[in-house]
C-alpha positions, 0 to 999 in steps of 0.5 A: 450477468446480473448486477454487481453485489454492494457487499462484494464492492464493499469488500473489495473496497474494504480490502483496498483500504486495509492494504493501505493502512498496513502500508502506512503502518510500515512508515514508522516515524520514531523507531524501527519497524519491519512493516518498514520493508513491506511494500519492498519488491525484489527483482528474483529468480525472473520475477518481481517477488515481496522482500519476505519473499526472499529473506527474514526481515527483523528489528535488532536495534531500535533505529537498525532493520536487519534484513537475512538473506536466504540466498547469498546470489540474492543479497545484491539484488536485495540490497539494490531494491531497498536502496530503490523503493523511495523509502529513503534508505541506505543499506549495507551488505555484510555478507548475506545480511543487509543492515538498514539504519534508519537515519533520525528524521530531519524535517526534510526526511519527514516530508520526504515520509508524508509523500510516501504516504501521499502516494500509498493514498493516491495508490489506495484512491485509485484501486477504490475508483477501480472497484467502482468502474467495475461495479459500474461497468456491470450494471451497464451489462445488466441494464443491456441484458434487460436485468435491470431497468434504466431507474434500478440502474440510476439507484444502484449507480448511486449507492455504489458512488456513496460507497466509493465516497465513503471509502475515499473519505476514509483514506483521506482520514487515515492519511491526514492522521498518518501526516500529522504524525509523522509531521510531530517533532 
């Protein structure tokens, strides 16, 4: 086991980061978004599965989300996920297409969007930190395996801690963006 690669933490870092940018780009504050349903899960066919999964998501109207559903013995599972994702939707079955309106944003619904955020971050926070452990954990097995000494061990351990650093600084950034965004009147 050699130790851990930087650029392989680093990606996985990246990869984490970039998953939660996608995800704070499914809280649209002033119209409608299909990004909106992404972080949607639907209980089908035994397994958790993406609401794309399962039906075409689209942007009919600019404050309407209208989601087809492929199989019609689908639609009341789908319906109930999106009414259970904390996204504070209600949607409405009409057949095998559920239409989803989204409600004008009080400032209660803002907060309500900003804890959301807070959540994708701490989610985001918590892989990164899991990606270090990981990369910590294997120079532990190196430094044990007499692959690297105890000073190559310490340096190492830093540079994965910078980049741990830098990345939780960066979902903080995009985070306090995403607030201050979704907080404007």
């Amino acid at each position: 086991m050699a130790a851990p690669d930087l650029s392989d933490l680093k990606r996985r870092m990246e990869g984490a980061l970039d998953s939660f940018r996608k995800e704070l780009g499914g809280l649209r504050t002033g119209r409608a978004s299909s990004n909106l349903l992404e972080p949607v899960m639907v209980e089908a066919y035994g397994s958790r599965m993406h609401l794309r999964e399962v039906a075409t998501v689209s942007v009919p109207e600019p404050r309407l989300i209208s989601v087809q559903v492929w199989d019609r013995g689908m639609t009341k599972a789908v319906e109930k996920a999106i009414r259970d994702s904390g996204l504070g939707l209600n949607p409405q079955a009409e057949g095998q297409v559920i239409r989803v309106p989204l409600p004008d944003l009080t400032q209660e619904r803002r907060a309500e969007l900003a804890k959301v955020a807070h959540k994708y971050a701490e989610q985001c926070r918590v892989a990164i930190r899991n990606i270090r452990r990981d990369g910590m954990d294997g120079l532990k097995k190196a430094e044990k395996a007499s692959e690297i000494t105890q000073d190559e061990h310490k340096v190492q351990a830093d540079k994965v801690q910078v980049l741990t650093d830098q990345h939780i600084k960066m979902v903080d950034d995009s985070l306090a963006q995403k607030e201050k965004e979704i907080m404007q009147v």
